[in-house]
mmCIF file of the C-alpha atoms, coordinates in Angstrom:
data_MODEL
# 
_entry.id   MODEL 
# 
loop_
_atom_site.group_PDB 
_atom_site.id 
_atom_site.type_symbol 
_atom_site.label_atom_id 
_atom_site.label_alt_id 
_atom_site.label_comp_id 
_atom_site.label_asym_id 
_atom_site.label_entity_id 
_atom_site.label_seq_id 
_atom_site.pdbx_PDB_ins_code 
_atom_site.Cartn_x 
_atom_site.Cartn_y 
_atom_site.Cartn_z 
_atom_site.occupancy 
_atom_site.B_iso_or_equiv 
_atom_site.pdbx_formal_charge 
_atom_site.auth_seq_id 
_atom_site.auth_comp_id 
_atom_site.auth_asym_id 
_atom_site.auth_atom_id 
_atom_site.pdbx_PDB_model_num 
ATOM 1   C CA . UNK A 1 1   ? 66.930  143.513 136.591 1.00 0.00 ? 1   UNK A CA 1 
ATOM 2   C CA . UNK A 1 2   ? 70.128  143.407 134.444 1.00 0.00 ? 2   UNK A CA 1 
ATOM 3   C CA . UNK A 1 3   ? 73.476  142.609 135.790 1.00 0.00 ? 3   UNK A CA 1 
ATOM 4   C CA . UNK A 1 4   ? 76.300  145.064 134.983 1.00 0.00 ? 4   UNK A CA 1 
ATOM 5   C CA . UNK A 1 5   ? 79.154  144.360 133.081 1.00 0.00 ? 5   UNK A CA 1 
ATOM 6   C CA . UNK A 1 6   ? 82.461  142.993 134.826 1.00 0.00 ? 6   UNK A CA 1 
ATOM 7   C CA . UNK A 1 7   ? 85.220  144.931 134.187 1.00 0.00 ? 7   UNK A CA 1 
ATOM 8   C CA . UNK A 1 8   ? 87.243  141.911 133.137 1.00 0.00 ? 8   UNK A CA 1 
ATOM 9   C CA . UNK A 1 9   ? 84.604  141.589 130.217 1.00 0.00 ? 9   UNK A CA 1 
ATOM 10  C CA . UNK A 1 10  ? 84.511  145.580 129.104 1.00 0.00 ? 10  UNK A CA 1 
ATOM 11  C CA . UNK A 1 11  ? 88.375  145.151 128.315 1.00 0.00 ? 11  UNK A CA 1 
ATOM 12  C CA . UNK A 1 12  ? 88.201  141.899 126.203 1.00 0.00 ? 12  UNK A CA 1 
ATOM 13  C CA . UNK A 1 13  ? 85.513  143.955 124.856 1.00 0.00 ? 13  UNK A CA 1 
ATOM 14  C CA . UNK A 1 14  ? 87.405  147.010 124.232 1.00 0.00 ? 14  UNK A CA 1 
ATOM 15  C CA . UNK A 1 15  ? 90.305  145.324 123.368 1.00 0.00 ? 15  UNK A CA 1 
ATOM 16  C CA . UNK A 1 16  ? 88.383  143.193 120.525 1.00 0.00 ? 16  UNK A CA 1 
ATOM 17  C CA . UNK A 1 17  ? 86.503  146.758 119.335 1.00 0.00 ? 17  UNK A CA 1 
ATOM 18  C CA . UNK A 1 18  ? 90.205  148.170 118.851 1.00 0.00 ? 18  UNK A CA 1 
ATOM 19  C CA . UNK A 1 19  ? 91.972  145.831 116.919 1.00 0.00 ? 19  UNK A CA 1 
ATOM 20  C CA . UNK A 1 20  ? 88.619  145.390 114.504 1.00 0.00 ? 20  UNK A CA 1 
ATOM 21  C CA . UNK A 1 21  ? 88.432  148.941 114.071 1.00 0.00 ? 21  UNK A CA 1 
ATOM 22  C CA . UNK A 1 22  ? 92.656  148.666 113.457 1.00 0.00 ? 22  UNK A CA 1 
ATOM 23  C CA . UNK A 1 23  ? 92.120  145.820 111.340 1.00 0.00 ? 23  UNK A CA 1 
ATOM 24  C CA . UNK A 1 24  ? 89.249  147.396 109.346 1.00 0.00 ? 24  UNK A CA 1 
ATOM 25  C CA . UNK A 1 25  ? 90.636  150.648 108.949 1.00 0.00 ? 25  UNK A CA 1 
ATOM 26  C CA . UNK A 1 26  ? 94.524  150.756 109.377 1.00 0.00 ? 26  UNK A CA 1 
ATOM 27  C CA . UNK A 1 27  ? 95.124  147.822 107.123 1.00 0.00 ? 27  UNK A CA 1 
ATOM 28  C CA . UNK A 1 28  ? 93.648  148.240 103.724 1.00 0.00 ? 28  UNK A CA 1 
ATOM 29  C CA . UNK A 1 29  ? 95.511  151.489 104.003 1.00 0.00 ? 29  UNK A CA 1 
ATOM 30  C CA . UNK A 1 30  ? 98.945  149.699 104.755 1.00 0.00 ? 30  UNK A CA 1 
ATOM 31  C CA . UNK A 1 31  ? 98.089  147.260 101.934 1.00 0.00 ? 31  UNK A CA 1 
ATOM 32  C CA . UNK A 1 32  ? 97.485  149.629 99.391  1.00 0.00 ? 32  UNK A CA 1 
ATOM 33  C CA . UNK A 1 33  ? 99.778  151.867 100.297 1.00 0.00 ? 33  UNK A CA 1 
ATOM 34  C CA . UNK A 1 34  ? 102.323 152.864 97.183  1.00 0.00 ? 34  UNK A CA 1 
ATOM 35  C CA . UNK A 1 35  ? 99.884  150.830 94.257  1.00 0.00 ? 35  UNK A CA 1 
ATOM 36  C CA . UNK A 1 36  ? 98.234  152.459 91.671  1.00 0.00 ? 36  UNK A CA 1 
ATOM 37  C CA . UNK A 1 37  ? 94.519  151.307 91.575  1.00 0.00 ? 37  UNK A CA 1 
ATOM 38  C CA . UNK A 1 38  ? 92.300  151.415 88.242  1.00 0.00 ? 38  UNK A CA 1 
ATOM 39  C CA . UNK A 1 39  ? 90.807  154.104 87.609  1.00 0.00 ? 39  UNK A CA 1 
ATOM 40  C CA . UNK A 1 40  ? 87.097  152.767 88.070  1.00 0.00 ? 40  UNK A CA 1 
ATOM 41  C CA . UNK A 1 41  ? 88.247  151.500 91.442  1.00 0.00 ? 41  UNK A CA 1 
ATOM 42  C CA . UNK A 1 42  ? 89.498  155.148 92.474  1.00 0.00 ? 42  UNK A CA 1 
ATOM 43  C CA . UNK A 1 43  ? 86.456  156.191 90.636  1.00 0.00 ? 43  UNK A CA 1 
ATOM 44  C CA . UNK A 1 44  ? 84.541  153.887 93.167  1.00 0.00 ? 44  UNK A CA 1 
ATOM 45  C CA . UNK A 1 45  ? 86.396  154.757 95.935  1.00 0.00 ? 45  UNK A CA 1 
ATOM 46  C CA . UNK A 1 46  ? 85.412  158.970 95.595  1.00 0.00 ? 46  UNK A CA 1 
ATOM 47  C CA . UNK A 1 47  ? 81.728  157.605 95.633  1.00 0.00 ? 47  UNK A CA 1 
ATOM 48  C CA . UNK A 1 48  ? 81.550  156.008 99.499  1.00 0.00 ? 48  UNK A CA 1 
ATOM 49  C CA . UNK A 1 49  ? 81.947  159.735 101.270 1.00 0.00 ? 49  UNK A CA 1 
ATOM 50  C CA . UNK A 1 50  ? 78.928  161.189 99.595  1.00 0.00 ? 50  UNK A CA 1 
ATOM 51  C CA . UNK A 1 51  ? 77.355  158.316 100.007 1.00 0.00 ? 51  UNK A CA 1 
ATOM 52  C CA . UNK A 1 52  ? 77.497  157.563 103.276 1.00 0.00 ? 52  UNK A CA 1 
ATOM 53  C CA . UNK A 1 53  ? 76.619  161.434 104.411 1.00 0.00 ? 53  UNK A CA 1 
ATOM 54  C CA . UNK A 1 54  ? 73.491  160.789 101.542 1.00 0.00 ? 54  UNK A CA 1 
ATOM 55  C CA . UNK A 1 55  ? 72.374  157.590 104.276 1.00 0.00 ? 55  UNK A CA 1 
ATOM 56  C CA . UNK A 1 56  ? 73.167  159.750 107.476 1.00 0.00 ? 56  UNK A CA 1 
ATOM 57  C CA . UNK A 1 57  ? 70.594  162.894 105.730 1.00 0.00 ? 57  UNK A CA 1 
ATOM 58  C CA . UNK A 1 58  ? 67.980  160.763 104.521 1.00 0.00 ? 58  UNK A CA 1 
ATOM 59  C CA . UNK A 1 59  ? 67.987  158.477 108.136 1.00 0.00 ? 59  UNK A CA 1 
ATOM 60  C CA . UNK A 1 60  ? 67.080  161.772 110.096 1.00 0.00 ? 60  UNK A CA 1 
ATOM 61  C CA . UNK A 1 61  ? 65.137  163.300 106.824 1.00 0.00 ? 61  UNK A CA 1 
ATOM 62  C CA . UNK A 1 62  ? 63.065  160.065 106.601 1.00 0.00 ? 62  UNK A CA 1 
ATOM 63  C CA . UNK A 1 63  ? 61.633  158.413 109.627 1.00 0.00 ? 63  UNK A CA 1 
ATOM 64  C CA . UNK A 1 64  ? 58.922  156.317 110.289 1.00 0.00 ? 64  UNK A CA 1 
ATOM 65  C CA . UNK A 1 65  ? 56.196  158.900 112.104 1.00 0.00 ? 65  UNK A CA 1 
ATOM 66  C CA . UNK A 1 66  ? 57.185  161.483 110.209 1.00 0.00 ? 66  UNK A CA 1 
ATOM 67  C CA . UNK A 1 67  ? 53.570  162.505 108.757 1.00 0.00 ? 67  UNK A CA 1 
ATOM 68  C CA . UNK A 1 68  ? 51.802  161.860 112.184 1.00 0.00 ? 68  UNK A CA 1 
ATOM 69  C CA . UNK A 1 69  ? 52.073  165.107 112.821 1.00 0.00 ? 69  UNK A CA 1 
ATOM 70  C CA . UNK A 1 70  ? 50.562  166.251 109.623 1.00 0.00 ? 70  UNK A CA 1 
ATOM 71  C CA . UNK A 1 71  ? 52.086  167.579 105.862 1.00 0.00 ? 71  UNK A CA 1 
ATOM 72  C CA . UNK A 1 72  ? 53.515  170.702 106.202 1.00 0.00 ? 72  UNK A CA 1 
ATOM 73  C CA . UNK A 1 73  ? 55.780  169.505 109.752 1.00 0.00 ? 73  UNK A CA 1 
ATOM 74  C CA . UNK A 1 74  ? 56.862  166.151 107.689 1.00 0.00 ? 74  UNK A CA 1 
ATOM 75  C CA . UNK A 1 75  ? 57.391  168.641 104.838 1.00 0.00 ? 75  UNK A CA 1 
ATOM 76  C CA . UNK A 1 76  ? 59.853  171.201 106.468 1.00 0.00 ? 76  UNK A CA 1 
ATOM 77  C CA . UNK A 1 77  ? 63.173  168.742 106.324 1.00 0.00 ? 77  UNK A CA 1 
ATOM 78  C CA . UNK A 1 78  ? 62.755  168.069 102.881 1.00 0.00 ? 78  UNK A CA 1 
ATOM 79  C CA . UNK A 1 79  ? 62.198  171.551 101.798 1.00 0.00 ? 79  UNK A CA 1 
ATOM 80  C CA . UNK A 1 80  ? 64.903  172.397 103.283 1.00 0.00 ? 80  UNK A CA 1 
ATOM 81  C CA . UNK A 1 81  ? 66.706  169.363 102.055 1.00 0.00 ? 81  UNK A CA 1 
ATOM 82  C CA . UNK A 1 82  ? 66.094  170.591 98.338  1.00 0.00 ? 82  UNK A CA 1 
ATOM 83  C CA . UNK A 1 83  ? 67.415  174.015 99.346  1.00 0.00 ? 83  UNK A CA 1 
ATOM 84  C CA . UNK A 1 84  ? 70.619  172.765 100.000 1.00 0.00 ? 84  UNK A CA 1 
ATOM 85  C CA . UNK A 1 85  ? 70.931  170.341 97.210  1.00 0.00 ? 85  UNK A CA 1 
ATOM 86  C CA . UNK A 1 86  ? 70.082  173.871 94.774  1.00 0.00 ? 86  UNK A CA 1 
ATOM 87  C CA . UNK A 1 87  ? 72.741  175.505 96.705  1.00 0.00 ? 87  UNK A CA 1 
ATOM 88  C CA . UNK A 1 88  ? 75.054  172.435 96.827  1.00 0.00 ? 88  UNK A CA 1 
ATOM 89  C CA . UNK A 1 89  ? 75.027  172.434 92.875  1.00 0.00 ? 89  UNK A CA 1 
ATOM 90  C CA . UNK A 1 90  ? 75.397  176.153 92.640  1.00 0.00 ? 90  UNK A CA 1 
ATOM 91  C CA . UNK A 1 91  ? 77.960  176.636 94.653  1.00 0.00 ? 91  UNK A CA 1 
ATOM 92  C CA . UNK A 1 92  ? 79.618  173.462 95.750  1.00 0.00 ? 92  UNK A CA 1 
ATOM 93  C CA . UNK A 1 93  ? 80.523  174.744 99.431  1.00 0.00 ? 93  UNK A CA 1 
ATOM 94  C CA . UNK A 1 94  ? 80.567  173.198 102.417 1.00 0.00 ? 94  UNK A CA 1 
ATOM 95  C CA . UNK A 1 95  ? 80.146  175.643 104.496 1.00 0.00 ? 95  UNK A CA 1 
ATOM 96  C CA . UNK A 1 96  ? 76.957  177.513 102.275 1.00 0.00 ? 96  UNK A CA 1 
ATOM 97  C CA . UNK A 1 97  ? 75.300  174.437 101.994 1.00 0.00 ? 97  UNK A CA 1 
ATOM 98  C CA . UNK A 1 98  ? 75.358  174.668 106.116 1.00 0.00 ? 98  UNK A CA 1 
ATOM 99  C CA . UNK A 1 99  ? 74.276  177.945 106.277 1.00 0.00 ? 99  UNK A CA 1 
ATOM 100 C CA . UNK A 1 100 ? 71.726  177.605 103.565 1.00 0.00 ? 100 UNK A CA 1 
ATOM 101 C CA . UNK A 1 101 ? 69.812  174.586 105.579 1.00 0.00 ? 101 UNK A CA 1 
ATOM 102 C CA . UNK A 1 102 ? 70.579  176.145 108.749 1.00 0.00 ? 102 UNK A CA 1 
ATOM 103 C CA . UNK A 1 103 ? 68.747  179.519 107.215 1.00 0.00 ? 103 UNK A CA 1 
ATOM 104 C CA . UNK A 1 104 ? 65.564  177.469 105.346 1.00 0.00 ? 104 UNK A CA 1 
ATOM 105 C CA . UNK A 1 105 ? 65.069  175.391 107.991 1.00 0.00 ? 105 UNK A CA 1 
ATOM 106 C CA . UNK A 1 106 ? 64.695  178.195 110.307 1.00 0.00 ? 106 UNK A CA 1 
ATOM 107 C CA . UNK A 1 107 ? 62.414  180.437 107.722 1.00 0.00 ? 107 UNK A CA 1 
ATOM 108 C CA . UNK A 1 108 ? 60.029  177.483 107.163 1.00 0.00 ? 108 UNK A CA 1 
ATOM 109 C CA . UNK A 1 109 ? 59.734  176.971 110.593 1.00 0.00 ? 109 UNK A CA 1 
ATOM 110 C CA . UNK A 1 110 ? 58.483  180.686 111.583 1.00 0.00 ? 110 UNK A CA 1 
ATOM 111 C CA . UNK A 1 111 ? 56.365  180.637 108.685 1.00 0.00 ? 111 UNK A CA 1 
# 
């Protein structure tokens, strides 16, 4: 059996959580705020949103059991995956790239 959290420990807990997440987020901003950074640093910088959607899709298009099921099942993510990476380069949209996975994902699986 587990014992449940006290309530005095949840709000050091919560209180700790918020002033990291502060800290982590709020004051780089604050420090930065008004400078001009090199250009390979703002170059940098533009890289860390794509790349951290890139590890969010490949953690649910990769997973460990994904071929127990067999090829084509372990197959339909990543065909769908490449669809929107054709329409991502096409069009660069959002929004089609949504529909476009949304659409593929759905065709492959009634086929």
């Amino acid at each position: 059996m587990t014992e449940s959290i006290q309530w005095s420990d949840f709000w050091i807990l919560l209180g700790i959580t918020a002033t990291t997440m502060l800290a982590c987020r709020v004051l780089p901003l604050m420090l930065l705020a008004g400078r001009n950074l090199a250009p390979r640093v703002t170059e940098a910088l533009g890289y860390i949103p794509p790349a951290a959607f890139a590890a969010l899709v490949a953690n649910d298009l990769f997973t460990p059991g994904m071929f127990d099921a067999g090829l084509w099942p372990a197959a339909l993510p990543l065909v769908a995956g490449l669809v929107v990476v054709a329409v991502a380069r096409l069009t660069g949209s959002l929004v089609w790239c949504a529909v476009a996975g949304i659409a593929a994902y759905g065709l492959l699986m009634m086929a």
